[in-house]
C-alpha positions in Angstrom: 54.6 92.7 29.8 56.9 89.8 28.2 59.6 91.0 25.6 61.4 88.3 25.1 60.7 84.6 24.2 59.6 82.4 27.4 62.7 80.7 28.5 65.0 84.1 28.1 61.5 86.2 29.5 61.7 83.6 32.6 65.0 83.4 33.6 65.1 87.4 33.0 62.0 87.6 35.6 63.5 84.7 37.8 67.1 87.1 38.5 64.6 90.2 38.8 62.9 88.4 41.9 67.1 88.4 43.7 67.7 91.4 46.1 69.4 94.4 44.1 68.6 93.5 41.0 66.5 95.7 38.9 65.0 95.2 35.5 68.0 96.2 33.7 70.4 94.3 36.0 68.6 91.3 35.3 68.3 91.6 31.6 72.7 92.1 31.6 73.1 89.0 33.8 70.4 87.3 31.8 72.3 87.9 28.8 75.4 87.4 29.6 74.3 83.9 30.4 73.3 83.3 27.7 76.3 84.1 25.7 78.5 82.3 28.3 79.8 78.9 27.4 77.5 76.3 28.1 79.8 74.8 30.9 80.0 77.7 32.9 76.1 78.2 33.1 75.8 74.6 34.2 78.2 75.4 36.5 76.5 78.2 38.2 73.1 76.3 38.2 74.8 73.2 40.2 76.5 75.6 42.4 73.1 77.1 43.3 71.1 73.7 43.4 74.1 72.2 45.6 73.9 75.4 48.0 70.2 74.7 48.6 70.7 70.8 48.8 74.1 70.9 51.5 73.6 74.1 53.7 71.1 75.0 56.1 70.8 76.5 59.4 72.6 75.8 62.5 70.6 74.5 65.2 72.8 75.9 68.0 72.8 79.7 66.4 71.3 79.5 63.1 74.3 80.8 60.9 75.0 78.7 57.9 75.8 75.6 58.2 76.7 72.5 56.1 75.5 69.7 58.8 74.0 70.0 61.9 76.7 73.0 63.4 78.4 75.5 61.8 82.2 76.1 61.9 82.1 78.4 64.7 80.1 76.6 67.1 82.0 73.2 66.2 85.0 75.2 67.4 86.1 74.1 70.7 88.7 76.7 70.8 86.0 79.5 71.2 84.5 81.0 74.4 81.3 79.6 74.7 80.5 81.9 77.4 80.5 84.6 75.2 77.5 85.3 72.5 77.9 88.0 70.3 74.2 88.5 68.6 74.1 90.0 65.1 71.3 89.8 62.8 72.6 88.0 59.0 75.0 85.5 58.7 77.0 87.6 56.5 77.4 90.3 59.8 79.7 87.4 61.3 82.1 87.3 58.5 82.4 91.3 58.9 83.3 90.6 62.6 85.5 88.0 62.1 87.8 89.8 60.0 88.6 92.0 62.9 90.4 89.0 64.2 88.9 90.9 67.8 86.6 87.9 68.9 87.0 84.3 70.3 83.0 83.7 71.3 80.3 81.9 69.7 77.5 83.7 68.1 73.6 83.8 67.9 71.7 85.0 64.3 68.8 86.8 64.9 67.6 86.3 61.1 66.3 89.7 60.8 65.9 92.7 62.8 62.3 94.6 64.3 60.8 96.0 61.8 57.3 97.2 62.5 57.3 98.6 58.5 58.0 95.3 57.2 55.9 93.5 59.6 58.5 92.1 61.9 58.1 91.5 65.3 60.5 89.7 68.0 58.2 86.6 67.5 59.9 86.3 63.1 63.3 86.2 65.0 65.2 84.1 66.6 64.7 84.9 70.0 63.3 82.2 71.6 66.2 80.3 71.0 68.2 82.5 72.4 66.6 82.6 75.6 66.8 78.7 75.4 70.7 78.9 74.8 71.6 81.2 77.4 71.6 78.4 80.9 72.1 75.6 78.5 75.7 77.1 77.7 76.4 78.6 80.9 76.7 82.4 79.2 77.9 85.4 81.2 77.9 87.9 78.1 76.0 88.6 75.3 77.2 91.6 72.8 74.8 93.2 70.9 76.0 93.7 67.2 72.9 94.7 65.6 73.5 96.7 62.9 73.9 100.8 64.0 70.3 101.8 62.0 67.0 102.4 63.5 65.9 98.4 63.1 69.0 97.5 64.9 69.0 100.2 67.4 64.8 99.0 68.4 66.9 95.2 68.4 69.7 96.2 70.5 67.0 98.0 73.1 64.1 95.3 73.0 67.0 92.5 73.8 68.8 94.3 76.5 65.7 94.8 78.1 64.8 90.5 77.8 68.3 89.6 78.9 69.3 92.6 81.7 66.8 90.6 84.5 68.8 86.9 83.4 71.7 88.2 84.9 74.1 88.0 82.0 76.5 91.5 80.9 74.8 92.7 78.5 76.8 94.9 75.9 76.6 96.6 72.5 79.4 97.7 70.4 80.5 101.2 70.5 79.8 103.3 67.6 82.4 104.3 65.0 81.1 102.8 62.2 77.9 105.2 61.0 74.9 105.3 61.7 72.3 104.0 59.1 75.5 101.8 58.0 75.3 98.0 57.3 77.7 95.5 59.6 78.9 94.3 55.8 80.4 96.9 54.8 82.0 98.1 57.5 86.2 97.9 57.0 88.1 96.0 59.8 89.3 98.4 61.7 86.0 100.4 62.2 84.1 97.2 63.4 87.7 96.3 65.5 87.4 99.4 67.5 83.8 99.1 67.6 83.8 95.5 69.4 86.8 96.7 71.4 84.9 99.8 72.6 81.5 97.9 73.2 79.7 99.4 76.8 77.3 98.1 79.2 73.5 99.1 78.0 
């Protein structure tokens, strides 16, 4: 049921519909908005229409990208023999800040989720497969992320890639179980890529 006058009841729905945000969230950041100055309103509105206009995906490993690669696999410096697989762009910044790995990486865009009606076939496997002889790989870490989705991940993978010949790894727990990559501090994830085993 509407409370408030269209455009305040729309844009109060509209922030309802972003992850996280409840009802009451919504109705704080919709207000707040609305008593910000003007300018800064317009700013966040551009920021968001720019976002959607300049970035996409990568079509090497489908991270963010503003052009046709991302940072990371425009890199020269890094391994390219070396894929560490995680399932958000946002789980590559948690790696990165280790300052532990030099490869390239490959998002998934999701993880298995029978509840939510995702199967290997929503992810970005395929392409994975593809990358693998194109790039001359000889590793692949799994860094799903340590919960039951990630763990089904982590399993149905090593199983696809074991037979391509390639080391398959995953990283070693120490951060928790049920945990996200994202908010996992550095050295947690550090140890955890440095202590990654054979599956």
């Amino acid at each position: 049921m509407a409370v408030y006058e269209g455009p305040v009841q729309q844009l109060i729905d509209e922030l309802g519909r972003l992850p996280g945000i409840g009802p009451k969230s919504a109705q704080r950041i919709a207000f707040h908005l609305l008593k910000a100055a003007p300018e800064d309103a317009k700013r966040l509105a551009r920021a968001i229409v720019e976002a959607k206009e300049r970035v996409s995906w990568c079509r090497r490993c489908y991270n963010l990208a503003e052009g046709e690669l991302c940072a990371f696999c425009r890199d020269e410096r890094r391994d390219p023999h070396v894929l560490c697989i995680v399932e958000e762009p946002r789980d590559i910044v948690a790696i990165e800040r280790t300052g532990e790995y030099r490869g390239r990486y490959h998002v998934l865009q999701g993880a298995i989720s029978p509840i939510e009606g995702v199967g290997p076939e929503q992810l970005r496997i395929k392409e994975l497969l593809a990358r693998l002889p194109e790039e001359g790989v000889t590793e692949v870490i799994l860094a799903t992320n340590p919960n039951i989705e990630g763990e089904a991940t982590a399993m149905y993978l090593a199983r696809l890639l074991k037979p391509l010949g390639v080391r398959v790894t995953r990283i070693a727990s120490g951060l928790p179980v049920g945990g996200d990559l994202e908010y996992a501090d550095e050295v947690t994830l550090g140890r955890a890529l440095e202590g990654r085993h054979e599956l």
